[in-house]
C-alpha positions in Angstrom: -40.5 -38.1 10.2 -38.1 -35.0 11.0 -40.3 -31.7 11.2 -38.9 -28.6 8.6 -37.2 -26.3 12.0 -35.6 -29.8 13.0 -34.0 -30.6 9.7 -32.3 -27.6 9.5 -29.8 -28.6 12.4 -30.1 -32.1 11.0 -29.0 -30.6 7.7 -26.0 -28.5 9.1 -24.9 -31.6 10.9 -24.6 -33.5 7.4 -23.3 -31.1 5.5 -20.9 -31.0 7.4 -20.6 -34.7 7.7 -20.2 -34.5 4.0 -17.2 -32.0 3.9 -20.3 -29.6 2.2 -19.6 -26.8 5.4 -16.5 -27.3 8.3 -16.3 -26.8 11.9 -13.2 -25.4 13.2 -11.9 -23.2 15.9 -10.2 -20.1 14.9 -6.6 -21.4 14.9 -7.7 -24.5 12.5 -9.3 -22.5 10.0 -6.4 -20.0 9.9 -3.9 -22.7 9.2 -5.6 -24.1 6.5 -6.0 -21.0 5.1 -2.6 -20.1 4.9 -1.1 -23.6 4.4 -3.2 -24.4 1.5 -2.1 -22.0 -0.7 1.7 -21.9 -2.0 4.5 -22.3 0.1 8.2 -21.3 -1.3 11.7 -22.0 0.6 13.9 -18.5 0.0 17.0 -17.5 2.0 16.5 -14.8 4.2 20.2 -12.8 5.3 21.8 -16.3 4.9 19.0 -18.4 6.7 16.5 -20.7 4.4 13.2 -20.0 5.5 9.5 -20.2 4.0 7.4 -17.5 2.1 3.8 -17.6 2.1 1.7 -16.3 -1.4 -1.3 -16.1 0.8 0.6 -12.7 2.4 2.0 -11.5 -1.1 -1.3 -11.1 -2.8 -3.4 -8.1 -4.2 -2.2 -4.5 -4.9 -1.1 -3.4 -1.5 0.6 -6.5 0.0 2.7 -7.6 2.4 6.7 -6.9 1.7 9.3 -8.8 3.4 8.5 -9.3 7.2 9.6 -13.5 6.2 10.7 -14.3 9.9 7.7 -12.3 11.4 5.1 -14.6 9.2 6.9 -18.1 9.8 6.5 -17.0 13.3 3.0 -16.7 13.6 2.4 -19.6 11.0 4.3 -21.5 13.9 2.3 -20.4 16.5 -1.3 -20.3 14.8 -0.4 -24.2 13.7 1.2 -24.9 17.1 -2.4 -23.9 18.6 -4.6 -25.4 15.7 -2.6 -28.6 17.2 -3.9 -28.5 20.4 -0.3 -27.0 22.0 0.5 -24.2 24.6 0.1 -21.3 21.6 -4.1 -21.7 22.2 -3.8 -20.2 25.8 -2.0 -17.5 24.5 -1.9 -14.1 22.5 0.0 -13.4 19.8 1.9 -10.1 20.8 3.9 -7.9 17.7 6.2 -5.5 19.4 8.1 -3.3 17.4 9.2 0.6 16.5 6.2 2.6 14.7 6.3 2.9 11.2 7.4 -1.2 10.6 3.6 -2.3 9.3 2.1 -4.2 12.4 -1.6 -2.6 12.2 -1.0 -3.7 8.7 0.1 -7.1 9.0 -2.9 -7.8 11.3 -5.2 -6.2 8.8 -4.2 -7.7 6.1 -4.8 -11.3 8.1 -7.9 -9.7 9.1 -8.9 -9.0 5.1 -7.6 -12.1 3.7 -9.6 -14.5 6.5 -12.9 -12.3 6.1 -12.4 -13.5 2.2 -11.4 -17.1 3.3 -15.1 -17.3 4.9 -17.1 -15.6 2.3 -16.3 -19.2 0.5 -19.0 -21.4 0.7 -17.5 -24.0 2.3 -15.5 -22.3 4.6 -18.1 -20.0 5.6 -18.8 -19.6 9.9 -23.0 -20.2 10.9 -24.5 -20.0 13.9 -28.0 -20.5 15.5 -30.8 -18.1 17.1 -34.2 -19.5 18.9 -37.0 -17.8 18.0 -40.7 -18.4 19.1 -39.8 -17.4 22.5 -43.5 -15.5 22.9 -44.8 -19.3 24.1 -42.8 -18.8 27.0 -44.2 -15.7 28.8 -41.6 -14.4 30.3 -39.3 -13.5 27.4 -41.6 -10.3 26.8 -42.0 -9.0 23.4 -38.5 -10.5 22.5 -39.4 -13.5 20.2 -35.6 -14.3 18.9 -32.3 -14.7 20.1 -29.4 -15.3 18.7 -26.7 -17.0 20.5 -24.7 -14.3 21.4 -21.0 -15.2 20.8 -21.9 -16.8 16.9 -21.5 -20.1 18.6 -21.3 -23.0 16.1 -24.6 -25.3 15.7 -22.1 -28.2 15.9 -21.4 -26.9 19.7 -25.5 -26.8 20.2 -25.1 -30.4 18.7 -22.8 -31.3 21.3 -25.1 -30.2 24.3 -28.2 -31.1 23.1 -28.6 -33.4 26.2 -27.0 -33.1 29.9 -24.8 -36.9 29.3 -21.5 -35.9 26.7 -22.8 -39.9 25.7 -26.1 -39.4 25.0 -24.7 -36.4 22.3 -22.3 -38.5 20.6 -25.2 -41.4 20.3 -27.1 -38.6 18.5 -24.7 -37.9 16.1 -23.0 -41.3 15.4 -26.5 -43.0 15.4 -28.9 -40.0 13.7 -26.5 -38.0 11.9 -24.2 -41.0 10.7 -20.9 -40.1 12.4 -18.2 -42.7 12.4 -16.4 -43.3 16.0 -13.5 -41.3 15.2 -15.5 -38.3 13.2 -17.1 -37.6 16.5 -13.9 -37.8 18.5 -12.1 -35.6 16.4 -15.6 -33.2 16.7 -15.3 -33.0 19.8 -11.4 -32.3 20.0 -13.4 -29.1 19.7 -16.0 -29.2 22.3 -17.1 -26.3 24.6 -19.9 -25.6 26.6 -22.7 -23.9 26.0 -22.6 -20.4 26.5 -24.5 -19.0 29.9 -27.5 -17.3 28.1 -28.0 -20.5 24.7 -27.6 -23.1 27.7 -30.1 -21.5 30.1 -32.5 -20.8 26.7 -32.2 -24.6 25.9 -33.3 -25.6 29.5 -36.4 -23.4 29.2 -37.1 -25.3 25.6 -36.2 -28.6 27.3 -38.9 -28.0 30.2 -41.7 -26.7 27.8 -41.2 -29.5 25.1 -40.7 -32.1 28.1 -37.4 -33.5 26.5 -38.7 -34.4 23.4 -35.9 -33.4 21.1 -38.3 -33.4 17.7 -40.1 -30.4 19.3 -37.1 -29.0 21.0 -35.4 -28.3 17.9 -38.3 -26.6 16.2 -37.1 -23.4 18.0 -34.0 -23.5 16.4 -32.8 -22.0 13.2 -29.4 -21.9 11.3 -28.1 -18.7 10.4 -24.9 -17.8 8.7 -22.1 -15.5 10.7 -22.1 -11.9 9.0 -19.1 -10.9 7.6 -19.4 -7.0 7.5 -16.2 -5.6 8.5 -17.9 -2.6 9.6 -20.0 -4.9 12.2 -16.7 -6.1 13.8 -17.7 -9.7 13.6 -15.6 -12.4 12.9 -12.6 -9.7 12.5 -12.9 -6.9 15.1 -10.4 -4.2 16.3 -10.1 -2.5 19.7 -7.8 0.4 20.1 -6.6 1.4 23.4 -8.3 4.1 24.6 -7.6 6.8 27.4 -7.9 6.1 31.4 -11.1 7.6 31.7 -13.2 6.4 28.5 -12.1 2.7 28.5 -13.3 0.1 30.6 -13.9 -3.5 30.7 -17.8 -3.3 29.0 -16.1 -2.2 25.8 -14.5 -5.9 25.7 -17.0 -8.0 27.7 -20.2 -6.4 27.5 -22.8 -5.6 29.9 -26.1 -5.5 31.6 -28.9 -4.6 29.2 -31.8 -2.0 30.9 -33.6 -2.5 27.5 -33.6 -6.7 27.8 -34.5 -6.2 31.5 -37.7 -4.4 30.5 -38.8 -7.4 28.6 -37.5 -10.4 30.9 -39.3 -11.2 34.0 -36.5 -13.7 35.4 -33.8 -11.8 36.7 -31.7 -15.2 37.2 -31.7 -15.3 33.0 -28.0 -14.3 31.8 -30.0 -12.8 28.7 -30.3 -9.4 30.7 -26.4 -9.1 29.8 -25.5 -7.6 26.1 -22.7 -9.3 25.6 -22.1 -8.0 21.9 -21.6 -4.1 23.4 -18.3 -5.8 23.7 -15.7 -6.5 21.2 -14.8 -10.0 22.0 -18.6 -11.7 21.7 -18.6 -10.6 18.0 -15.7 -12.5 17.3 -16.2 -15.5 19.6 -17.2 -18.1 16.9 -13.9 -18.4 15.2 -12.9 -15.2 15.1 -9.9 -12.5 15.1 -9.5 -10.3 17.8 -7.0 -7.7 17.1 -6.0 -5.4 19.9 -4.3 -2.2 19.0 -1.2 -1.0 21.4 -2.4 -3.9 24.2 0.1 -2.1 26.7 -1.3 1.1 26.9 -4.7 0.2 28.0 -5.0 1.1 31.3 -4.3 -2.2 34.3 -7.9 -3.4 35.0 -8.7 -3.5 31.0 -5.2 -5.7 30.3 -5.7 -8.2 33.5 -9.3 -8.8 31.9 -7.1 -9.5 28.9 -5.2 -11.8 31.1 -8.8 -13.8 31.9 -9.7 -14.1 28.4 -6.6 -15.3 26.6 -5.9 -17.8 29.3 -9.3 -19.2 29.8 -10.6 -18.0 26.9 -14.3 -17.1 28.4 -16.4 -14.3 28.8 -17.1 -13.9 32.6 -19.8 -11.3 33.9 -21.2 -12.1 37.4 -20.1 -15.5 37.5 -21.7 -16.2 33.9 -19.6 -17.7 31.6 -20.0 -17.3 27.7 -16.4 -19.9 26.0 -14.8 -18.0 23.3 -13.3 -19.4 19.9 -10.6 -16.5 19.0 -7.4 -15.7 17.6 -5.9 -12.7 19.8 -3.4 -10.6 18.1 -2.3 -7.7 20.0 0.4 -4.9 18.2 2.6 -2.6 20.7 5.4 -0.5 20.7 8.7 -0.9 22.1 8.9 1.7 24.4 5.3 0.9 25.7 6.3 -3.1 25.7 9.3 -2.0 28.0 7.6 0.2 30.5 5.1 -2.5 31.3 7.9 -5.2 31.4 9.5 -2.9 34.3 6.5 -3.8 36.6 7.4 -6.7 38.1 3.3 -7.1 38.9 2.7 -7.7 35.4 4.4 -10.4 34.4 1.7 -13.1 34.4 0.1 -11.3 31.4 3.8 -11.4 29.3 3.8 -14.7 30.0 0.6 -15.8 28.4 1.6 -13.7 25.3 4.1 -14.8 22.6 6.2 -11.6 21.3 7.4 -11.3 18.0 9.8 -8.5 17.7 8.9 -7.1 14.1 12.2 -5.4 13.1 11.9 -3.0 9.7 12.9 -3.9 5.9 16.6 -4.1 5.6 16.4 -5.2 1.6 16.7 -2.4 -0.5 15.6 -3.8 -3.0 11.8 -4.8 -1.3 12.2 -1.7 0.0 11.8 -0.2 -3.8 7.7 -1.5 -3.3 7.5 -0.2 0.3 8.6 3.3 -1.0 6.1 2.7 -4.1 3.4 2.7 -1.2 4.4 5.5 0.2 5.0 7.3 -3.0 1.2 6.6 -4.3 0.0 5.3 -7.4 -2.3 7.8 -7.9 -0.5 10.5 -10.0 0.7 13.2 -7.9 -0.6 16.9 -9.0 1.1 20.5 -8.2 -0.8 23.0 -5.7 -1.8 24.0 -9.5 -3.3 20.6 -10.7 -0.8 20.5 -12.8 0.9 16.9 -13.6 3.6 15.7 -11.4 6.6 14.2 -12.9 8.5 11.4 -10.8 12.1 11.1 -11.4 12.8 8.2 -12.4 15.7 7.7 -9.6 13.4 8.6 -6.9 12.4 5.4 -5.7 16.0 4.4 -5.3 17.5 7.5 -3.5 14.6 6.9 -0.8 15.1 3.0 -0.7 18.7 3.4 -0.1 18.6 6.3 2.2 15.6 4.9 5.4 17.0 1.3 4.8 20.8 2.0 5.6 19.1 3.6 8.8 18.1 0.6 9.6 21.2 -1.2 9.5 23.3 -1.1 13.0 26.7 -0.5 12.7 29.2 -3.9 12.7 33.2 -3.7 12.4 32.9 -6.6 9.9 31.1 -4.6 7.8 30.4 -1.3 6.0 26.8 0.5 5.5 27.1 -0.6 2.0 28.5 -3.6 2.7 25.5 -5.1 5.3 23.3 -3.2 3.2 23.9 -5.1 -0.2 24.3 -8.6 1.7 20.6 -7.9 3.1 19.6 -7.9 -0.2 21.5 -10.6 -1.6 24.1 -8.9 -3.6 27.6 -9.1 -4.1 29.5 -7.1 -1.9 33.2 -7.7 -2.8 35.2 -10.4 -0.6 32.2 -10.6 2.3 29.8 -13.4 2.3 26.3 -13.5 3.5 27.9 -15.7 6.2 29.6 -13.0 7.3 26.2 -11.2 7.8 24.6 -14.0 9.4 27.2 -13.6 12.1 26.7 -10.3 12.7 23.3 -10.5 12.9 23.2 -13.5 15.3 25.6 -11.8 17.7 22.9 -8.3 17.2 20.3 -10.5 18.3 22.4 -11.4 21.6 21.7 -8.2 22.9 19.0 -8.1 25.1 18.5 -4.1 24.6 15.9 -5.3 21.8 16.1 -1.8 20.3 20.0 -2.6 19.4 19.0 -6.0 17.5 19.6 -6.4 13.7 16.9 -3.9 11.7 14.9 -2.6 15.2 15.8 1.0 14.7 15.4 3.4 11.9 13.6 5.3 10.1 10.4 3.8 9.6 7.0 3.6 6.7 5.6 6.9 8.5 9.3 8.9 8.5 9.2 8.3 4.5 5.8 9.2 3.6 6.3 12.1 5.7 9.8 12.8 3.4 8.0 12.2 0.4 4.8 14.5 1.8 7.6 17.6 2.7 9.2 16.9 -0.9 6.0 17.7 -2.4 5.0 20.6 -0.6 8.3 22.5 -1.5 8.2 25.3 -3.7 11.0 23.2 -6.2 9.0 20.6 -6.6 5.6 22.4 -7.6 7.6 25.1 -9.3 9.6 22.7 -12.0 6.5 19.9 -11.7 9.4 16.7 -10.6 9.7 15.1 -7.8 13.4 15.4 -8.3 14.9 12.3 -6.5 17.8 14.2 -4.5 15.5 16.8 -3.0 14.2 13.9 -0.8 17.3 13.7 1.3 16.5 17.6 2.2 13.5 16.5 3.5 14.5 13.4 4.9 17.4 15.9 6.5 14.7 17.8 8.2 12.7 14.7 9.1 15.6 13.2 10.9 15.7 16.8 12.9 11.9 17.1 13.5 11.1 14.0 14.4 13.8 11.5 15.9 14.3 12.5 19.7 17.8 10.5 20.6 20.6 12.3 19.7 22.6 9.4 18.7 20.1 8.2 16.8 19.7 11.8 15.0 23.8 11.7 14.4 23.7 8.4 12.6 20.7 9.0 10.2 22.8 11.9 8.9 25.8 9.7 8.4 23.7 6.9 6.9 22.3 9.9 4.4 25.3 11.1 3.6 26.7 7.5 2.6 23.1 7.2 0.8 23.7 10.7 -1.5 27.6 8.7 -2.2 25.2 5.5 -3.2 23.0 8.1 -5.6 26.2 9.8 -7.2 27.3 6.4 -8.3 23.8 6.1 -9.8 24.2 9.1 -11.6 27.2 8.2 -12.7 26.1 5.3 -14.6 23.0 6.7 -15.8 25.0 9.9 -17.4 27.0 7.7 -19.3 23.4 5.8 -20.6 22.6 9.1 -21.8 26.0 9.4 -23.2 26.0 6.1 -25.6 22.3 7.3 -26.2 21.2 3.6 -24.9 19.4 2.6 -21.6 21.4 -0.1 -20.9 24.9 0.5 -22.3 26.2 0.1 -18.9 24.7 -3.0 -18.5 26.3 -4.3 -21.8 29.7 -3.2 -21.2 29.5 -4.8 -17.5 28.5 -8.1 -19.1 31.0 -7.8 -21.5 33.7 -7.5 -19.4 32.2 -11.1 -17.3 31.8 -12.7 -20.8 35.7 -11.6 -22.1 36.6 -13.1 -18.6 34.9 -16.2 -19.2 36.1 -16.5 -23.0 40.1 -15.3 -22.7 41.1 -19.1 -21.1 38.3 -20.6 -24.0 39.7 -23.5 -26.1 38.4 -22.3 -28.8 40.1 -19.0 -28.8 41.0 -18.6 -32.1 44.1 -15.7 -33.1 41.9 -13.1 -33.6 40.8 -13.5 -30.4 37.1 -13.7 -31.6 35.1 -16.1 -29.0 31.5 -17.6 -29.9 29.7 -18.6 -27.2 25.6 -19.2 -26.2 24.0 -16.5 -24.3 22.1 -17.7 -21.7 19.5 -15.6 -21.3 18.6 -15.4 -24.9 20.0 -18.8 -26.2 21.3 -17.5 -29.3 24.9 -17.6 -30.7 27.2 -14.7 -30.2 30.8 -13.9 -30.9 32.5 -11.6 -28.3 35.9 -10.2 -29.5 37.9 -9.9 -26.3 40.2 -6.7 -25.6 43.0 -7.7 -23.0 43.4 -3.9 -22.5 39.6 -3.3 -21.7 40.0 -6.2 -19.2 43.1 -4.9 -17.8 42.2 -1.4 -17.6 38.9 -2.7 -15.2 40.9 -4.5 -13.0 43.3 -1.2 -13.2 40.6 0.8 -12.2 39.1 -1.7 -9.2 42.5 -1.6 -7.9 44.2 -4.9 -8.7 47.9 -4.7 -9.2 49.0 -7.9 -9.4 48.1 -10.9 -11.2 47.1 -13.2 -8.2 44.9 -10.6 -7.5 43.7 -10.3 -11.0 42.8 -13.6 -11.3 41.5 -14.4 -7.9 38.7 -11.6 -8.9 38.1 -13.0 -12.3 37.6 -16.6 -10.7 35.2 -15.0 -7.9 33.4 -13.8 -10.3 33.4 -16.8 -12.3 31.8 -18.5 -9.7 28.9 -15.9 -9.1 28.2 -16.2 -12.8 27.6 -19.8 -12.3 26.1 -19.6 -9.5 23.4 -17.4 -10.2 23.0 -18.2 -14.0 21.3 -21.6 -13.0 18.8 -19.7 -11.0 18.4 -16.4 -12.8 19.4 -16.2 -16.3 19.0 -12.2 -16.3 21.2 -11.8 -13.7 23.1 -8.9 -15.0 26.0 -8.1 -12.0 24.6 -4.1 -12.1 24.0 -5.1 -7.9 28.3 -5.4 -7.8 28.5 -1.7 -7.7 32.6 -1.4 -7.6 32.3 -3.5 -10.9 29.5 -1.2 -12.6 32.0 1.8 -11.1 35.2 0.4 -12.9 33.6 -0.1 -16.2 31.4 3.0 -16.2 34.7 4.9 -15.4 36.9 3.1 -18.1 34.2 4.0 -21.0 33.6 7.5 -19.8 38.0 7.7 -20.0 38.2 5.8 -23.8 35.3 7.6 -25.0 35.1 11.1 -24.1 38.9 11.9 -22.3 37.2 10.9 -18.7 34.2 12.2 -16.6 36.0 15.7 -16.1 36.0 16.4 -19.4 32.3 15.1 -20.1 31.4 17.3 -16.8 33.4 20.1 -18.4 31.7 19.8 -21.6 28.2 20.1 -19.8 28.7 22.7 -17.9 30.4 25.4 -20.1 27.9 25.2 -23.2 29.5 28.2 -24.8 30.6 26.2 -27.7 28.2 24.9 -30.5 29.9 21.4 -29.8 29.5 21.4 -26.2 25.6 22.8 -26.7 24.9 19.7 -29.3 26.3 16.9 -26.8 24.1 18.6 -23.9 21.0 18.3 -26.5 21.5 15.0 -27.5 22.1 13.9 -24.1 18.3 16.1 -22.1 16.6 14.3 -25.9 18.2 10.5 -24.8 16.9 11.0 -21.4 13.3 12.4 -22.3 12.7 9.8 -24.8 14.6 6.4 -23.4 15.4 7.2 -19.9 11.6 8.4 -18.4 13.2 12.1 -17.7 11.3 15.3 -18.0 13.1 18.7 -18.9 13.0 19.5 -14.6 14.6 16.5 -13.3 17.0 15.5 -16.8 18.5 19.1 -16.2 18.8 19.1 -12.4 20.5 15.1 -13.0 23.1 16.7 -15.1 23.4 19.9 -13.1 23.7 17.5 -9.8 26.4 15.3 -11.9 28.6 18.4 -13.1 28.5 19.5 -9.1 31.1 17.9 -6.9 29.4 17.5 -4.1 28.8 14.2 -1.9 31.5 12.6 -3.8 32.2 9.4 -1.7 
């Protein structure tokens, strides 16, 4: 009959037996998490790859970053497998600004919630009734000191590996294999829980029953603020750091209490980071590269042996180490020729920046807040309702390098899988693989740019500006000043700077074009009339070669997206007068573009039926230009119109036009009459 204290173990073990709790190292436990939730395939600038839902959960998420989080799915798998990845660190290198602290504390979050679940969650063991032994003073409990799993005290229970896996086949109920895959994941005994267990094994003369009576199981805390099971160090300056912040260190306190000055208890082991994450943990270390030498090439002993060594003692580890640096840090240290036994035990993942505009629209929502944004007078502060897409467009065309296959706007619509005239996304996927050729990494496909920080700062100098708290908007073309003066304060190369300000200036011809469209919305007094006309053109396109084109050229067809019958009457001179205006002369030409965009309509109806064509801007261009010519005599006169209000006419089609964009277009009276101020100015015209 099994004694209460020895139970406890016993009932660990067959909990676990019966799938009730797991044991797992770090890299296993990872895996699963991520792997059993959803998996997606999507195509990434041309390549398939896979997306992840555990990293696109909750209100601040993680956006885009697809190549960055199959790589470390590779390698986390690649180590839960036994492979070369568990000797190493995982290493994200990459400009400032591009979300690697928040990447890793994301993974951080979302595994600390992964444990809090019963079944997943990490335990531990402490011995306690250590007063029978005399020379433990006043200290009557210890826990083991890296969380070390009670399946690992299982393990070494006795000196013979045979006579341990006899205990669990023959006591616990272990098949053959159960216990080989167990101990796939066996370690040692830590210095301090094996010597403890010697001086149990010596007072209870072997006798297991009353060995384990000075054991309890205890459950891994999961307080962030602890820094177990997830902990952070940062790298700190030359004087303050040293290797006790990571390993630990000699306790005076434990030393007044313990008489044996051979026992490996005297060292506090969790005054360093990496014990309170050794059971299966996450150690995350902030700019790796800037720690000073002696601190990285203890590093270099822990992620290849993954042990804890003070004076000989040696405490095995369980951890996941993910370390974050920055380029120009990364390249200094690579320039020592000395250090390149720590590179190698480190897999790099260069993390470039967001190149999609259009996932860029929720990085810039970050950046923006969702809390609502007050003047220096606490008084509401409007956002215009273009904002979000004049910042977007602006930092990511700084992102993209320059290629002589293809434009800013070109690259930067393909990255987000638009249509971009005549060039394919294989076209993209060329450029990008001959970027990645380069070995400058700093010169590679989305490496440079403005990055999360630049824009928040933008956004932070938009607010503070008299405008903005004077009229109460966050008018969206006042954040290319800012961004201007940004680009000045903060960006050192002077090539660098020179580009930016190109990219901007393309960015203000991208918001022009916006505006465009958006005046004429206001115009037909409907948020989408744009939009209708655009699909009217595709649909007349579709329906002129229709069968069932009757004489008065009325054509009934099903619309996709809402299934119902309509009849489209199509006008040969509205279809002509588009292609007129998008600069197609001749009739191969005309119809080549027509069956091009034939093609996209069936290609991306099967898979979207909203898809809408408003990303083919030249298209959107042509039709808003051919309206704003049939209905009011052509955007000069509609400028003219607006800007000299001296006529009672004039004044009406202003009003009508500030009250459409106040009550259907999410204006206020700042930013409707700045728009049309900004849209009856000829600047940035592209």
């Amino acid at each position: 009959m099994t004694t209460k204290s020895n139970s406890m173990l016993q009932q660990h073990l067959a909990a676990v037996k019966d799938k009730k709790r797991s044991f797992e190292n770090a890299f296993q436990g990872i895996t699963r998490m991520i792997l059993g939730d959803k998996i997606e395939k999507v195509v990434v600038n041309g390549k398939t790859t896979y997306d992840f839902a555990l990293f696109r959960r909750g209100k601040k998420h993680i956006i885009g970053m697809y190549d960055e989080l199959n790589s470390f799915v590779s390698y986390v798998k690649d180590a839960a497998e036994g492979g070369s990845s568990k000797e190493m660190a995982y290493v994200l290198v990459g400009e400032p600004g591009n979300g690697k602290t928040f990447f890793v504390d994301y993974l951080c979050a979302k595994y600390r919630e992964f444990l809090s679940q019963e079944a997943n969650r990490k335990y531990s063991f402490r011995f306690k009734n250590l007063d029978k032994f005399g020379h433990y003073g006043k200290i009557t409990l210890i826990e083991s000191q890296t969380y070390e799993d009670p399946m690992i005290l299982a393990m070494n229970l006795f000196d013979l590996p045979e006579e341990n896996r006899r205990y669990l086949e023959e006591t616990i109920g272990f098949g053959e294999a159960e216990v080989e895959k167990l101990f796939d994941n066996y370690r040692p005994l830590g210095a301090c829980s094996g010597y403890i267990w010697n001086d149990i094994r010596q007072l209870c003369d072997g006798k297991l029953d009353k060995m384990l009576e000075f054991v309890e199981i205890i459950p891994v805390p999961l307080t962030e603020s602890l820094g177990t099971v997830t902990g952070k160090y940062p790298a700190k300056d030359k004087i303050t750091s040293s290797a006790v912040d990571l390993l630990g260190e000699e306790s005076i306190q434990r030393l007044l209490h313990i008489t044996d000055t051979n026992n490996p208890y005297r060292f506090d082991l969790r005054r360093g980071a990496l014990a309170r994450v050794a059971g299966g943990g996450i150690h995350f270390s902030d700019e790796i590269y800037k720690n000073k030498k002696d601190l990285v090439q203890v590093y270099l002993g822990v992620i290849q042996n993954r042990n804890i060594e003070i004076d000989g003692y040696k405490w095995p580890i369980d951890t996941l180490i993910v370390a974050t640096s920055n380029n120009s840090e990364f390249n200094l240290f690579l320039a020592e020729k000395e250090e390149a036994p720590i590179v190698d035990r480190c897999r790099i993942c260069y993390v470039s920046h967001n190149t999609n505009y259009r996932l860029q629209s929720e990085l810039t929502a970050y950046a923006i807040g969702n809390e609502t944004k007050t003047t220096l007078n606490m008084e509401s502060l409007h956002q215009d309702p273009n904002l979000n897409y004049a910042s977007s467009i602006a930092v990511v065309l700084t992102r993209l390098p320059r290629s002589e296959k293809l434009t800013a706007i070109e690259t930067m619509k393909l990255a987000a899988g638009d249509v971009a005239g005549e060039k394919s996304i294989k076209t993209l996927a060329e450029v990008i693989d001959t970027l990645n050729q380069d070995p400058d990494i700093t010169r590679r496909f989305g490496q440079k740019g403005l990055g999360q920080r630049n824009l928040g700062r933008a956004i932070q100098l938009m607010i503070e500006s008299s405008e903005t708290n004077e009229g109460r908007c966050m008018f969206a073309f006042d954040v290319y000043k800012a961004m201007e003066r940004v680009i000045l304060d903060y960006v050192v190369d002077a090539n660098d700077r020179v580009k930016y300000l190109e990219d901007l200036k393309t960015a203000k011809g991208l918001y022009r074009e916006r505006i465009m469209t958006e005046m004429f919305n206001a115009y037909m007094d409907e948020p989408y009339a744009i939009r209708k006309d655009v699909m009217n053109y595709v649909n007349m396109i579709i329906g002129i070669d229709a069968e069932n084109l009757g004489p008065d050229k009325m054509w009934k067809f099903k619309d996709p997206q809402t299934g119902e019958l309509k009849a489209l009457k199509i006008d040969e001179r509205y279809i002509n007068s588009v292609e007129e205006r998008l600069g197609l002369k001749t009739d191969e030409q005309r119809e080549t573009f027509r069956t091009s965009i034939r093609k996209i309509y069936g290609q991306k109806i099967s898979v979207e039926p909203n898809y809408d064509f408003m990303d083919n801007l030249e298209l959107v261009k042509a039709v808003t230009d051919v309206r704003l010519k049939s209905d009011i005599a052509g955007a000069g006169s509609l400028i003219g119109a607006l800007a000299n209000r001296t006529n009672e006419e004039n004044q009406k089609l202003y009003d009508r036009m500030i009250d459409t964009m106040l009550s259907k277009l999410h204006y206020c009276n700042t930013c409707a009459q700045k728009t049309i101020e900004y849209f009856c100015s000829q600047d940035d015209e592209m």
